[in-house]
C-alpha positions as CSV (number, residue, x, y, z in Angstrom):
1,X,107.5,29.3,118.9
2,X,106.6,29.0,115.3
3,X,107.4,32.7,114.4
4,X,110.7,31.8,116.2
5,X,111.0,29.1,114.1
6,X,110.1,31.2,110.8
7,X,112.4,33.7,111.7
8,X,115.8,31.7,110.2
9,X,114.0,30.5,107.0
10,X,113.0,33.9,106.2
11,X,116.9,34.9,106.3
12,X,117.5,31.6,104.3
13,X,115.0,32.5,101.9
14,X,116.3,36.4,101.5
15,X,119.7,35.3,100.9
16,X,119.2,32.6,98.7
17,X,117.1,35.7,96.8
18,X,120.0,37.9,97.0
19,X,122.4,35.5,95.6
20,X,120.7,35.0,92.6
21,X,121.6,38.4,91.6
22,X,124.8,37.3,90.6
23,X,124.9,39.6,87.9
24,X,125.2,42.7,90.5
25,X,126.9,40.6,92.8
26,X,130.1,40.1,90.3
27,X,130.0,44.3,89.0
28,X,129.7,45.6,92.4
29,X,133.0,43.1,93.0
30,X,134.7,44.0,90.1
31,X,133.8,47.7,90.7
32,X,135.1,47.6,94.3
33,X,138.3,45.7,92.0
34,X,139.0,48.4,89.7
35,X,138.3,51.3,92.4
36,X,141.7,49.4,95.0
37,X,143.6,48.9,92.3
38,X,143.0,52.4,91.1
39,X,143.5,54.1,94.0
40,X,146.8,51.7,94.8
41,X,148.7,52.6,91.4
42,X,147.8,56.1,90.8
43,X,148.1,57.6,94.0
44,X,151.9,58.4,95.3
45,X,153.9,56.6,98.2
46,X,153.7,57.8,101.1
47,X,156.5,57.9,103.9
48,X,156.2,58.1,107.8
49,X,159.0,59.5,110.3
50,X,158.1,59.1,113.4
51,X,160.4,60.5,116.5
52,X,159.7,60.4,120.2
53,X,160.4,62.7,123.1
54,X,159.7,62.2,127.1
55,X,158.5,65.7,128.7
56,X,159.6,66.5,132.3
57,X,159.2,69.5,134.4
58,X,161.7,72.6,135.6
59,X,163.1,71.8,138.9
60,X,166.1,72.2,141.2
61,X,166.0,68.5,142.7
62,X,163.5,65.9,141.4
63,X,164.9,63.5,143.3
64,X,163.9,65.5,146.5
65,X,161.9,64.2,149.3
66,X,158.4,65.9,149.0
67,X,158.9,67.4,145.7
68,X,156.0,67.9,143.0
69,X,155.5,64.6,140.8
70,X,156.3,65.3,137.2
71,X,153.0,64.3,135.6
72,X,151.0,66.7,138.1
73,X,153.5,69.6,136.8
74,X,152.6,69.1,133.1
75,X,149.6,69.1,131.5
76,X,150.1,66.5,128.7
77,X,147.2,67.4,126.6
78,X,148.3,71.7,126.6
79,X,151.6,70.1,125.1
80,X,150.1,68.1,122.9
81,X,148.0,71.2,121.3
82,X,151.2,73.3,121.5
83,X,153.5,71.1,119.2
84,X,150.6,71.4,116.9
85,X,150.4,74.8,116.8
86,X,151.1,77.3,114.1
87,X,153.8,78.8,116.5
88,X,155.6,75.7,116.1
89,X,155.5,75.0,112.2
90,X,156.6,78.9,111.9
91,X,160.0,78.3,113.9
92,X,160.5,74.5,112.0
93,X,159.9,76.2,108.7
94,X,162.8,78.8,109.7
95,X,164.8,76.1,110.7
96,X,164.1,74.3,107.7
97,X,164.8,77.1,105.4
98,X,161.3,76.7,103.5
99,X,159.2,79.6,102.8
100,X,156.0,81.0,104.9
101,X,153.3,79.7,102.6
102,X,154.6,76.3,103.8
103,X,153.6,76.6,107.7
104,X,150.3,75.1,106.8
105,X,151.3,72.3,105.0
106,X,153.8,71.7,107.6
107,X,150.8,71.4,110.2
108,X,148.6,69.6,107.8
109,X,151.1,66.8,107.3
110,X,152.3,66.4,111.4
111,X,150.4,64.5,113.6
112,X,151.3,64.4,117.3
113,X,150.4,61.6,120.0
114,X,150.6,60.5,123.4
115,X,150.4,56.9,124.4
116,X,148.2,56.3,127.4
117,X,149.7,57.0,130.9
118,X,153.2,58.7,129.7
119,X,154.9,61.5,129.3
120,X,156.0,61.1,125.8
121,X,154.8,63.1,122.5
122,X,155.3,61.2,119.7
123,X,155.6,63.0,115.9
124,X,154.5,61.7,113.0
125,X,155.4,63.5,109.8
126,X,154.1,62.2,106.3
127,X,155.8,63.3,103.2
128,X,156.1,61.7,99.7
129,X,159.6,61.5,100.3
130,X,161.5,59.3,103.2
131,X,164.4,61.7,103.8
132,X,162.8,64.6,103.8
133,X,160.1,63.3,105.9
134,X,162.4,62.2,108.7
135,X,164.5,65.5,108.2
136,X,161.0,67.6,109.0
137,X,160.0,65.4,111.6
138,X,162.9,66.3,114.1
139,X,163.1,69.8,112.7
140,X,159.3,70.1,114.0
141,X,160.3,68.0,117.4
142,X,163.4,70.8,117.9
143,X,161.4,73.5,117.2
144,X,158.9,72.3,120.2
145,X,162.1,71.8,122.3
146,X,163.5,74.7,121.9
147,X,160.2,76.6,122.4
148,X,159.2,74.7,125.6
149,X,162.6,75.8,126.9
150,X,163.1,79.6,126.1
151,X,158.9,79.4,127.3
152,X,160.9,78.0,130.8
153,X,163.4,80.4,130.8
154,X,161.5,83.6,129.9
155,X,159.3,82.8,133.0
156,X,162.6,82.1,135.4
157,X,164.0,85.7,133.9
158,X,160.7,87.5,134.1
159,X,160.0,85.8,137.8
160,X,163.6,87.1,139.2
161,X,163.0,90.1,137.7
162,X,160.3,90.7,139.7
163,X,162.0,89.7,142.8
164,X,164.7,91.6,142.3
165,X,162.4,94.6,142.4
166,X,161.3,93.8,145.3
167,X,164.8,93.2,146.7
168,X,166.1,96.5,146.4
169,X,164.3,98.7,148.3
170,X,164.6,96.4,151.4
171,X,168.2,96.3,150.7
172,X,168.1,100.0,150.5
173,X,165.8,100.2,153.9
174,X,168.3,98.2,155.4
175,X,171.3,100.2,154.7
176,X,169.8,103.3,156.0
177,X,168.3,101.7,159.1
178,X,172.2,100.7,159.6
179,X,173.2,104.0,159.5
180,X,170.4,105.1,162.2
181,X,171.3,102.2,164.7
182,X,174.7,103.6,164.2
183,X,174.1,107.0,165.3
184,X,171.1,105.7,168.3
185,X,172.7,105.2,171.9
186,X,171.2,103.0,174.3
187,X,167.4,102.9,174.8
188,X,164.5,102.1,173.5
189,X,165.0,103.7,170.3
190,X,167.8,101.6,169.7
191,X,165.7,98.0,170.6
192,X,162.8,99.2,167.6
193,X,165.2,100.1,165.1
194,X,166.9,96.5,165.6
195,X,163.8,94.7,165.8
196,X,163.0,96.6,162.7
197,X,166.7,95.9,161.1
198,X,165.6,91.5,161.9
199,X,162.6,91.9,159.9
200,X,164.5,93.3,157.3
201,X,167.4,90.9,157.2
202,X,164.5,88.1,157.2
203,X,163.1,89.9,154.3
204,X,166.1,90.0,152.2
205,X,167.1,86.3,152.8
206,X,164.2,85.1,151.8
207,X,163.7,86.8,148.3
208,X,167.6,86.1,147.8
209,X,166.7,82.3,148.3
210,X,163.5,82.3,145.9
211,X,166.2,83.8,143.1
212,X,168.9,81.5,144.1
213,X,166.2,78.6,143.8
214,X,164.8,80.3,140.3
215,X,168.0,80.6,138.9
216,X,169.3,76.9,139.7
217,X,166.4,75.3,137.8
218,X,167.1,72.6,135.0
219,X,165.2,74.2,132.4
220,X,166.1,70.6,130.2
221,X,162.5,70.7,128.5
222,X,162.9,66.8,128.3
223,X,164.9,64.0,126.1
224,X,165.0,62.3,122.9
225,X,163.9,58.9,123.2
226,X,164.0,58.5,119.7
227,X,165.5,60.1,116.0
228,X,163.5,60.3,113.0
229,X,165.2,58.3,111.1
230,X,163.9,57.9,107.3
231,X,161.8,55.1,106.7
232,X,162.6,51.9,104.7
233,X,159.1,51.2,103.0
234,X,155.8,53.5,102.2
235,X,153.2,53.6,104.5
236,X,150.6,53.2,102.6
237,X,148.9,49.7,102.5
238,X,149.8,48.7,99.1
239,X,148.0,46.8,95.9
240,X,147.2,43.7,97.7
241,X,145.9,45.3,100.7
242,X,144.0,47.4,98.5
243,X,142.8,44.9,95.9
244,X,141.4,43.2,99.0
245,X,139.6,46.4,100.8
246,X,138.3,46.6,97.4
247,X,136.8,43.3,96.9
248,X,135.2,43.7,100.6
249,X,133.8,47.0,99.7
250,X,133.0,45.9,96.3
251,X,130.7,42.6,98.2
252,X,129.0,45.5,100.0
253,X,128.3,47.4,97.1
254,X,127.0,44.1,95.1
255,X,124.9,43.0,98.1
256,X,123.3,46.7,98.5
257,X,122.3,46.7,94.7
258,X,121.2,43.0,94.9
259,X,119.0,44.5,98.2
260,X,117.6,47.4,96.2
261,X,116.4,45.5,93.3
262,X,114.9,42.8,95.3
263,X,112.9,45.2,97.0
264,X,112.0,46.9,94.0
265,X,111.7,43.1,92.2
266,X,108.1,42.7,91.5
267,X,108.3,39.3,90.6
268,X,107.7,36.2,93.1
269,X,111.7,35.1,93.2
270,X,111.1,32.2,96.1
271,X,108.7,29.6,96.9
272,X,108.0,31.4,100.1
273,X,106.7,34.5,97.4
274,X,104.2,32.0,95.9
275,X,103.1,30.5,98.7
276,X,101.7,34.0,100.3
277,X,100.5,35.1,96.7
278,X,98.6,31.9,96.6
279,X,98.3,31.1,100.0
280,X,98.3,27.7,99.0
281,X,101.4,25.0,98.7
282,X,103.9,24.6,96.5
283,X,103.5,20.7,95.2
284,X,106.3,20.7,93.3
285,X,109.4,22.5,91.3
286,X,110.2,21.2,87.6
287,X,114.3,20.8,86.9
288,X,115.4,23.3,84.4
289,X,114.9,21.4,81.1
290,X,116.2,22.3,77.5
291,X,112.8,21.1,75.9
292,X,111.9,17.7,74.7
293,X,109.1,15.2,74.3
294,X,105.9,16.0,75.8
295,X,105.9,12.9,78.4
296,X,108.5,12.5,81.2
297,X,108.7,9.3,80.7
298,X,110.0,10.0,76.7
299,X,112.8,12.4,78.9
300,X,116.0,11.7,79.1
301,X,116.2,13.0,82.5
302,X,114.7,10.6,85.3
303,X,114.1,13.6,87.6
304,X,111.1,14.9,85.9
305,X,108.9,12.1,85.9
306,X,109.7,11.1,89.2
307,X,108.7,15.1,89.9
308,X,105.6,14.5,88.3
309,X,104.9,11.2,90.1
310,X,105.7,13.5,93.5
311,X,103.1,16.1,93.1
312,X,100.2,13.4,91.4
313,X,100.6,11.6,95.1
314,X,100.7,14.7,97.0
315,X,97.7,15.4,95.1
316,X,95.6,11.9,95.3
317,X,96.1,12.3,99.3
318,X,95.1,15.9,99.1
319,X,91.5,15.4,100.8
320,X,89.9,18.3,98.7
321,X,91.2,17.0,95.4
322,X,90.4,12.8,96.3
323,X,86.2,14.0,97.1
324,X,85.9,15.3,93.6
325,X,88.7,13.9,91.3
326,X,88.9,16.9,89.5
327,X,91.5,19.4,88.8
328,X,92.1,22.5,86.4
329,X,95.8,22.9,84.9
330,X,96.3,26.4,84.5
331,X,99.3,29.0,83.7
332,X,98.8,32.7,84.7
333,X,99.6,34.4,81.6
334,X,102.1,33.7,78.6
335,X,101.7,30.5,76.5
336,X,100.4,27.2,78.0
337,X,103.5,24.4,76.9
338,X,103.9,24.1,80.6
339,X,100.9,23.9,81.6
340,X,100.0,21.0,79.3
341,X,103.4,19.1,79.7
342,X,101.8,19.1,83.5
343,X,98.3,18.0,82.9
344,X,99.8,15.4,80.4
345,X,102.3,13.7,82.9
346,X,99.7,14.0,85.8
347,X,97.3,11.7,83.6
348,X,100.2,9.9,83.1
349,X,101.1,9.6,86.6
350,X,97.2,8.9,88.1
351,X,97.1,6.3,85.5
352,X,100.0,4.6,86.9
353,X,98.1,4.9,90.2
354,X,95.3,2.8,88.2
355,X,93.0,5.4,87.7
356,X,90.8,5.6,84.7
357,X,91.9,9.1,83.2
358,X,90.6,11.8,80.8
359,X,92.7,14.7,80.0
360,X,90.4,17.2,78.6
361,X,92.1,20.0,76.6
362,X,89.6,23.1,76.9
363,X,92.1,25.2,75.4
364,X,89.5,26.0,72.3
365,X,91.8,29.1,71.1
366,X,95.0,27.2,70.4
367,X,94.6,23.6,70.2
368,X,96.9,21.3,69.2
369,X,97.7,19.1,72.1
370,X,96.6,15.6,70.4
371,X,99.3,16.3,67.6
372,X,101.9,16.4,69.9
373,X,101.1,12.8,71.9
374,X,101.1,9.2,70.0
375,X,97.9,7.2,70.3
376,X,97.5,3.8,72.0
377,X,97.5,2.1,68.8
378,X,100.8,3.5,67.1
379,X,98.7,6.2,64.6
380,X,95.7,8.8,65.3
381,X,92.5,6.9,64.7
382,X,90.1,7.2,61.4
383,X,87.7,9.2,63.5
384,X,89.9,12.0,64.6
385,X,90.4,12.8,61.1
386,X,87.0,12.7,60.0
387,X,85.3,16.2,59.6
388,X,81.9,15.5,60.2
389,X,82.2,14.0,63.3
390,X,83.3,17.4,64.7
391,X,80.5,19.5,63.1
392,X,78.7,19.3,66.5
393,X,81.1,21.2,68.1
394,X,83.6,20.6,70.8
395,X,83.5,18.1,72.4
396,X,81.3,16.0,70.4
397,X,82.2,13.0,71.9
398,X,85.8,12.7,70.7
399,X,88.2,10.9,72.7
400,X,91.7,9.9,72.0
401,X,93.6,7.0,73.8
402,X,97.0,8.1,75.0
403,X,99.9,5.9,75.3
404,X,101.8,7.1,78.1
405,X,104.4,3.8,78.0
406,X,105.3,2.5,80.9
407,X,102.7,4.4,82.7
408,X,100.0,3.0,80.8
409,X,97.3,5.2,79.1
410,X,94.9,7.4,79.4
411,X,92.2,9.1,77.1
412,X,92.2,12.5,75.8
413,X,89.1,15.1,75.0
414,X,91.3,17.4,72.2
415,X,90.3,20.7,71.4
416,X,89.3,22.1,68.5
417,X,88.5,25.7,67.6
418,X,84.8,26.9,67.7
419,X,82.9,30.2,67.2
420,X,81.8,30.7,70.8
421,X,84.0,29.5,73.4
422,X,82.0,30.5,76.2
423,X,79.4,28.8,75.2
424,X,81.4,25.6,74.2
425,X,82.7,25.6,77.8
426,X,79.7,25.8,79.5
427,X,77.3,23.6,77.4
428,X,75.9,20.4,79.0
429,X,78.5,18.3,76.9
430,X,81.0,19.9,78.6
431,X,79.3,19.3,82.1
432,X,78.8,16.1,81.4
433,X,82.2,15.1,80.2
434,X,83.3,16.5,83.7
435,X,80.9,14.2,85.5
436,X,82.5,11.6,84.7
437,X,84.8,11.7,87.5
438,X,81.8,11.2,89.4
439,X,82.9,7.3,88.6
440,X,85.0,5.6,90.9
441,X,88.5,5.3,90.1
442,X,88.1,7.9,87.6
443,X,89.6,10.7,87.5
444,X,89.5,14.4,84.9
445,X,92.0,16.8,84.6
446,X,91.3,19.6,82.4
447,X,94.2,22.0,80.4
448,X,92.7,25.5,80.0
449,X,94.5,29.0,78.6
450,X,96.6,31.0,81.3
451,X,93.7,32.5,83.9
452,X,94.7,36.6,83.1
453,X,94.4,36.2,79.4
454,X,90.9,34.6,79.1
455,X,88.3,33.9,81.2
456,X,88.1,30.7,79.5
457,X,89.7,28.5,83.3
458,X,87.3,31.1,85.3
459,X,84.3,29.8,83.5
460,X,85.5,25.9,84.4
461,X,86.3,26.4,87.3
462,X,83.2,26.4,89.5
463,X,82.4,23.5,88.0
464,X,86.4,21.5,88.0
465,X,86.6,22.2,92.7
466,X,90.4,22.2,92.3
467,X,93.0,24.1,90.5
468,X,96.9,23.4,90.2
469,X,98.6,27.1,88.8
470,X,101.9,26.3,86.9
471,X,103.9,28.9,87.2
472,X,107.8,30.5,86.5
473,X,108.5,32.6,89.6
474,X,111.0,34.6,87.9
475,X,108.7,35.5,85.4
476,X,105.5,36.0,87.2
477,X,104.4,38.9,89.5
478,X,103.5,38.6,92.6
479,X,100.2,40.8,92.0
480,X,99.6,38.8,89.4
481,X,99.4,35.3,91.4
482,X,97.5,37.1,93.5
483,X,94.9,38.2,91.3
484,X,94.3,34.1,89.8
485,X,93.9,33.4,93.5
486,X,91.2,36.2,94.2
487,X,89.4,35.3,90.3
488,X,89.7,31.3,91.3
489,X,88.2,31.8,94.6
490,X,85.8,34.3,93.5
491,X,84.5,31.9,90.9
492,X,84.1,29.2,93.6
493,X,86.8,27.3,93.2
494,X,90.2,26.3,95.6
495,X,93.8,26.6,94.3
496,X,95.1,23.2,95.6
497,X,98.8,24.4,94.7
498,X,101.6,25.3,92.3
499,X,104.1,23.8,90.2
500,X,107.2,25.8,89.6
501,X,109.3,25.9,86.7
502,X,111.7,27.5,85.0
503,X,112.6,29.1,81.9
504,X,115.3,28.5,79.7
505,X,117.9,31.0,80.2
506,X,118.2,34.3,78.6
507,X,121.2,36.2,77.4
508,X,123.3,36.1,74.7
509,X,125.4,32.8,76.1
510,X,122.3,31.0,76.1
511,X,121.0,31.5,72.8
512,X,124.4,30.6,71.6
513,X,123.8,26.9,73.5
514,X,120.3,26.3,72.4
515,X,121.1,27.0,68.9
516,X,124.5,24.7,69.3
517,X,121.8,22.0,70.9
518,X,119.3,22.2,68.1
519,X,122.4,22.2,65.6
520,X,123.4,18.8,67.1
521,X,119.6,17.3,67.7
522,X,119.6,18.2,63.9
523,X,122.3,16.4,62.9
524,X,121.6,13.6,65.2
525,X,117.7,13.2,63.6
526,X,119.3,13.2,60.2
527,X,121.7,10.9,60.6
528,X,119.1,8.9,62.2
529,X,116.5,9.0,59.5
530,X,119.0,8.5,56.5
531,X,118.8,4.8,56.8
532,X,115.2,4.7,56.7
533,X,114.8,6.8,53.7
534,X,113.9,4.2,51.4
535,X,111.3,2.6,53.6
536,X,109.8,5.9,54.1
537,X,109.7,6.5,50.6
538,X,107.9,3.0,50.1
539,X,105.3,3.6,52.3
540,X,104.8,7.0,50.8
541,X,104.2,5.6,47.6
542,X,101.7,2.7,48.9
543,X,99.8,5.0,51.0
544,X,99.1,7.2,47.8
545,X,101.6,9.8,47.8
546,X,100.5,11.1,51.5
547,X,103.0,13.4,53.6
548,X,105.0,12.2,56.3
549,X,105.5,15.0,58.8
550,X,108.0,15.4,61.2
551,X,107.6,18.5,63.8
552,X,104.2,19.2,65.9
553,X,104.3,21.8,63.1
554,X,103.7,19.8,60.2
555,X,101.2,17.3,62.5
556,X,98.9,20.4,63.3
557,X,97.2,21.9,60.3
558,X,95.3,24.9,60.4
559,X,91.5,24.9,60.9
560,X,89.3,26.4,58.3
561,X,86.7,29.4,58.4
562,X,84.1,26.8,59.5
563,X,86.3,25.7,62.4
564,X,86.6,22.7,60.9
565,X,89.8,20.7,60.9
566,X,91.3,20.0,57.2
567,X,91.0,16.5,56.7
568,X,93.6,16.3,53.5
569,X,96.9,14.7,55.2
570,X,97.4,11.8,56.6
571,X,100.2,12.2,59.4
572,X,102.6,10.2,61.6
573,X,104.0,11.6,64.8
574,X,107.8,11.3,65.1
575,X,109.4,11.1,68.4
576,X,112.9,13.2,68.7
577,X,115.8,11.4,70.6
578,X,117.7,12.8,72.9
579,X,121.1,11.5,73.5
């Protein structure tokens, strides 16, 4: 029952995969366009005369009592297969006045019919032109007339002929047995020869009736039923006709290409793909977003935190993640933005649960993920600007409260580069930063690189239980979300699920709309901060000269040679607005 029940969402699923191929869709339409209009303007009009004639058979009465029934006397098919013969086309081509090379387009261009259950032939003749169509259409239905009847009367002439041969020397028998009978007396001589002269006369009267009877025959091959006349409009089925076959034909073609590169499509197009790559659920599928603020809750879109908030409860009642409270964000390959936008509104949302969080970036190649939140208390504190408090290495007991508005807060372990990441990554800090989801009500998620670039996540993850793979299925393989789920569970570990997303769109339209919306975020974030120039400049001046930045760019400075942060500039986050 349940494969019965599989059966429809699988064709669900493949369409919904072929449709997004709208690209191939629309070209195999507008090929299957072009190719009906094409063929409906350049090639010529074609006409159709048609004319009709009923068959019947040679015979002295057909009204008589007993007589042979016209269909048994005619073979319908034979005269079918006669009227298309070369025989025919050579006598209408006389008649017509056209030369001999023209016999075989004469046969070419006739077809002949016979409705079901008559005794009619019906000839269709095609030409480009309607007069001369209809005009060569009863010259080809006289020229089968006339041969059917001289075919009639050549048998009746040769048929007499032959009786008449046998006629005459009976006749001639008879004459001279007259002559004997004349010249017998009375005897028995004379009762022979006139038993003999009876069989004669019987003889004679019968082959004089068959010639009477042959040479009273209706040799009428049949009648008209119906002129050629020449038709008022082509036959062909014109440009809207064809504009439509087209655009049916063109569907097929866009559907069979959209077919053939789905098959050939390597990349996990559905939920359904990522479910058997992973073999593990999908918890939830980010809207298509045009970037923004870190937190959902700073996005002008409700949709994505209330995502979030979906796949954070799915995840508390998920019995394998509630045991251990721990779970490893991770991307397959490419960059990590949404990997971290995930672990960031999943603290968010488990601390709206009233968890005590700790969002642990161990992303040690890349960091940067504390630049790009605000702190609970408005600025970064003293500490996290203080270089030897970091000369331990990572994490060194650094933590970072998060405000995450309405949601509340949570704390943050940030990353920082160090020589030996390995080592960093599996050092007892580390493990007993993780413990402390041991606590109750505490939980730890932890933000690691994608799983096929380093094997930074495979060294967490025996020790994090659960991991959550964020992933673009139109941008990741299939092989390649099955590989994270043979590495996770070869490193003893359980994918819990996946988090879809999307990417922005590519093309040459969409680069043209995210430049216009970064044009107008621009102009909107100057026209915002011109006001507060002045003030800004104060505080500048008070604070001795220190440099305000405004991007995640400017926030994030470069660490040294001795993996040490540059302690030199004072900075204060900036949210962007979207309106």
């Amino acid at each position: 029952m349940s494969e019965a029940h599989d059966e429809p969402d699988l064709l669900r699923d493949q369409f919904r995969q072929l449709v997004r191929y709208r690209a191939l869709l629309v070209a195999g339409v507008l090929i299957g366009l072009l190719g009906g209009g094409y063929l409906a303007v350049s090639g010529k009009d074609t006409y159709v005369a048609t004319s009709e004639v009923v068959l019947r058979a040679a015979t002295v009465d057909e009204f008589a009592a007993g007589g042979t029934a016209p269909d048994k006397a005619i073979n319908i098919g034979t005269e079918r297969q006669t009227a298309m013969s070369n025989e025919i086309a050579k006598r209408a081509a006389k008649a017509l006045r056209l030369p001999q090379r023209s016999v075989s387009s004469l046969q070419a261009d006739l077809q002949v019919t016979n409705p079901p259950n008559t005794l009619v032939l019906r000839f269709a003749y095609t030409y480009s032109d309607p007069d001369e169509a209809a005009r060569r259409a009863n010259a080809l239905t006289r020229a089968f007339m006339d041969a059917r009847q001289e075919t009639t009367e050549t048998t009746i002439k040769n048929t007499v002929h032959n009786l008449r041969k046998q006629l005459d020397p009976v006749v001639k028998q008879r004459k001279e047995l007259d002559d004997q009978i004349a010249r017998l007396g009375e005897g028995p001589t004379l009762d022979a020869a006139t038993t003999v002269q009876a069989t004669l006369v019987g003889r004679i009267s019968e082959l004089s009736t068959n010639i009477t009877r042959l040479q009273t025959l209706d040799t009428t091959p049949g009648r008209w039923i119906r002129v050629a006349s020449p038709p008022a409009g082509a036959s062909g089925p014109g440009l809207p006709m064809m504009l439509g076959l087209g655009a049916l034909v063109g569907v097929a073609i866009g559907l069979l290409a959209a077919w053939v590169r789905l098959v050939f499509d390597p990349t996990a197009r559905s939920e359904g793909d990522v479910v058997r790559a992973l073999r593990a659920p999908v918890l939830g599928t980010l809207p298509r977003g045009r970037g923004g603020p870190l937190l959902a809750v700073d996005n002008a879109d409700p949709r994505l935190a209330e995502e979030y908030r979906s796949v954070a409860f799915r995840l508390a009642y998920d019995q394998r993640f509630a045991e251990h409270r721990r779970l490893l964000v991770v991307a397959p390959r490419g960059t990590a933005d949404t990997a971290a936008s995930v672990a960031v509104n999943l603290s968010a949302s488990f601390a709206e649960m009233g968890m005590d969080v700790l969002l642990v970036e161990a992303d040690l190649r890349t960091p940067g993920l504390s630049a790009r939140l605000r702190s609970a208390d408005g600025s970064r504190p003293g500490w996290a600007r203080s270089p030897h408090l970091s000369e331990g290495g990572w994490p060194a007991g650094l933590q970072v409260p998060i405000d995450a508005g309405e949601s509340g807060s949570f704390d943050l372990v940030p990353g920082r580069r160090v020589r030996n990441v390995a080592r960093a990554l599996t050092s007892s800090a580390a493990s007993r930063l993780f413990a402390e989801a041991d606590t109750p009500g505490a939980a730890v998620i932890v933000l690691a690189p994608a799983v096929l670039t380093y094997a930074d996540a495979l060294a967490l993850a025996d020790r994090i239980g659960g991991v959550l793979v964020v992933a673009d299925p139109h941008a990741v393989h299939r092989t390649d979300l099955d590989r994270v789920r043979q590495l996770i569970t070869g490193a003893g570990s359980t994918v819990l699920g996946a988090v879809l997303h999307s990417s922005p769109r590519r093309g040459w339209w969409a680069r043209r709309a995210r430049r216009a919306a970064l044009k107008r975020n621009a102009a909107a974030s100057r026209s915002e901060a011109a006001p507060a120039a002045p003030a800004a400049g104060a505080a500048s001046t008070a604070e001795g000269g220190a440099a305000v930045a405004a991007t995640p760019t400017a926030r994030a400075s470069a660490p040294t040679a001795g993996d040490t942060p540059a302690p030199t500039t004072d900075t204060i986050p900036l949210r962007t607005v979207t309106r």
